[in-house]
C-alpha positions in Angstrom: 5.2 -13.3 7.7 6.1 -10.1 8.2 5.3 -6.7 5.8 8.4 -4.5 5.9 9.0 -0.9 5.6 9.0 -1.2 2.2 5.7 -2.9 1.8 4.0 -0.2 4.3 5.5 2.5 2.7 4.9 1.7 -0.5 0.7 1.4 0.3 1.1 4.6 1.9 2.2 6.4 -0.8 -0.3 5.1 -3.5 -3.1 5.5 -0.7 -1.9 8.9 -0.7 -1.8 9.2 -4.8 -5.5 7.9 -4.5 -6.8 10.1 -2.2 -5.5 13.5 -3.6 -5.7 12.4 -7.2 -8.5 14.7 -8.1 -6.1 17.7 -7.4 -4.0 16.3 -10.9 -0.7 14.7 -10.7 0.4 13.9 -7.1 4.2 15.6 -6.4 6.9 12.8 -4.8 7.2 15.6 -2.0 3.7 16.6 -1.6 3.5 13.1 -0.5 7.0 12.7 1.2 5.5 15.6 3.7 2.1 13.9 4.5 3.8 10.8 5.0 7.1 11.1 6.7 8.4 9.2 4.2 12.1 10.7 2.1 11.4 11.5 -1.3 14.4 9.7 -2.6 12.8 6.5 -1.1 9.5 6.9 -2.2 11.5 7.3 -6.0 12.6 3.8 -5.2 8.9 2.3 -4.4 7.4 4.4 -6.9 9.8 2.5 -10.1 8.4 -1.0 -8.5 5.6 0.3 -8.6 5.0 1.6 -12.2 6.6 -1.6 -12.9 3.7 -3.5 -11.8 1.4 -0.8 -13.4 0.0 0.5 -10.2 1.3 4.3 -10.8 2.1 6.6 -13.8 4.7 9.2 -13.7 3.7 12.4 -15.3 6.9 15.0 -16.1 7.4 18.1 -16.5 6.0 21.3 -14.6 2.9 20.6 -12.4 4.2 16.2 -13.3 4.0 13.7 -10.5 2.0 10.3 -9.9 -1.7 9.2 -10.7 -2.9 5.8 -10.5 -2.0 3.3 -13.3 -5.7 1.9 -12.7 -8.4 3.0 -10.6 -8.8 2.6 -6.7 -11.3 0.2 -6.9 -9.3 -2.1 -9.2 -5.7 -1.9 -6.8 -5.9 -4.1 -4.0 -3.6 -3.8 -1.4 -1.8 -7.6 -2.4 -1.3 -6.0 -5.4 0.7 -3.2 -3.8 2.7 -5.2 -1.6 3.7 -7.8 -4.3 5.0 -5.7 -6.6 7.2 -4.3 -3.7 8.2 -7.0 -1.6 7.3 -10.4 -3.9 5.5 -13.3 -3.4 3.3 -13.2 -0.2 4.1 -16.0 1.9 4.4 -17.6 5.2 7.2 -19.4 4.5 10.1 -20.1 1.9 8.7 -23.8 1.0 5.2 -22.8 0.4 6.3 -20.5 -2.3 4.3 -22.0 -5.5 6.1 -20.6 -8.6 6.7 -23.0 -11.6 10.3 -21.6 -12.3 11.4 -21.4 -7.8 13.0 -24.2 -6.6 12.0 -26.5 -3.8 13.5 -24.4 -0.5 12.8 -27.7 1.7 13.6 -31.4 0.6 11.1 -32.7 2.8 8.1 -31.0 1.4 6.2 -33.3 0.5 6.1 -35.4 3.5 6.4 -31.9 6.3 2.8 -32.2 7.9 3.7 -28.7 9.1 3.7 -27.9 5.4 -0.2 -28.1 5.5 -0.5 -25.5 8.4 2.1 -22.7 6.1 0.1 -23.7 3.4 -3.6 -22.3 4.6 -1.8 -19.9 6.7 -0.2 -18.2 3.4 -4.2 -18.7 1.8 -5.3 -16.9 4.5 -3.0 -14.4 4.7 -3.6 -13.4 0.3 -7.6 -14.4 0.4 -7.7 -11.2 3.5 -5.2 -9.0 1.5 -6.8 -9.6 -2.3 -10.5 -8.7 -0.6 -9.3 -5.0 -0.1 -9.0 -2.2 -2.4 -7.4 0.7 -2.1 -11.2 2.5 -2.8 -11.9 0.8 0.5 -9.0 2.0 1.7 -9.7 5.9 0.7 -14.0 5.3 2.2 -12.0 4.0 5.0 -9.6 7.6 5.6 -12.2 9.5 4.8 -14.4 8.2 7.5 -12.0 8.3 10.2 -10.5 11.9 9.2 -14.4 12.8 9.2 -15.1 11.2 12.7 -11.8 12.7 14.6 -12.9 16.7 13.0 -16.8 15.6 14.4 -15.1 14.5 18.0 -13.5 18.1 18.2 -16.7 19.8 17.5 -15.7 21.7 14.8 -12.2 23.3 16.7 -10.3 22.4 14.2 -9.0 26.1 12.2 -7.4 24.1 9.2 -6.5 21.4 6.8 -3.3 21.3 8.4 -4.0 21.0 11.8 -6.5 18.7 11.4 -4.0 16.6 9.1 -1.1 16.7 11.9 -3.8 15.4 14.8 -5.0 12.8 12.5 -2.1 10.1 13.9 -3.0 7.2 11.4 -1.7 6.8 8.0 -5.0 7.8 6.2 -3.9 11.8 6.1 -6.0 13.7 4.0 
């Protein structure tokens, strides 16, 4: 299984919503800058999604994005689900009522069994974190790499752009 761009993006973006939040309504290009991401791509994640009822939209002057439902609530299957679908190893382990069987020799593929816990593992590790956890988590490691510099750091911004993770405050 492999998370596309989409997927990473997409928790990016809302780990970005969560974490400046408290400043109101988070702008598509506030975040587009902290993130590298295009604004006309993060339009596209941001419609999936509100779909799934992660984000709100707010318009008009000083509009954006706040959560749909708070941090500790989001967890980060939720995110990549409503962006990239069902979260699976493989095709044939896919367990909707409506998809139809992808292999004909399911039910007798030994091999099944190994895509099968595989896929469990993969969604019982991704359903046990939040996107709180993943805000304690940024806030720590922005924290500890301003502590390593003893206190050099002269701003926000500088300290944002030395940062090098994803967890830019």
């Amino acid at each position: 299984m492999r998370i596309s761009t989409r997927g990473r993006y997409a928790l990016r973006a809302l780990l970005d919503v969560a974490l400046h939040q408290n400043e109101g309504p988070v702008s598509r290009q506030d975040i587009a800058a902290r993130q590298g991401i295009s604004a006309e791509y993060l339009a596209q994640l941001f419609r999936s999604l509100a779909s799934a009822g992660l984000v709100r939209g707010v318009k008009g002057p000083g509009g954006g994005y706040t959560l749909g439902r708070d941090a500790a609530t989001i967890r980060v299957s939720d995110v990549l689900r409503a962006v990239e679908g069902p979260l699976v190893a493989v095709n044939c382990v896919m367990s909707d009522v409506g998809s139809r069987r992808r292999c004909r020799r399911m039910d007798s593929c030994v091999t099944h069994l190994v895509w099968e816990q595989m896929s469990a593992a993969i969604n019982s590790l991704l359903d046990s974190v939040t996107l709180r956890d993943l805000c304690l988590k940024a806030r720590e490691l922005v924290g500890r790499n301003t502590s390593e510099r003893n206190g050099s750091v002269s701003s926000r911004e500088e300290a944002n752009s030395e940062a090098g993770y994803m967890y830019v405050i």
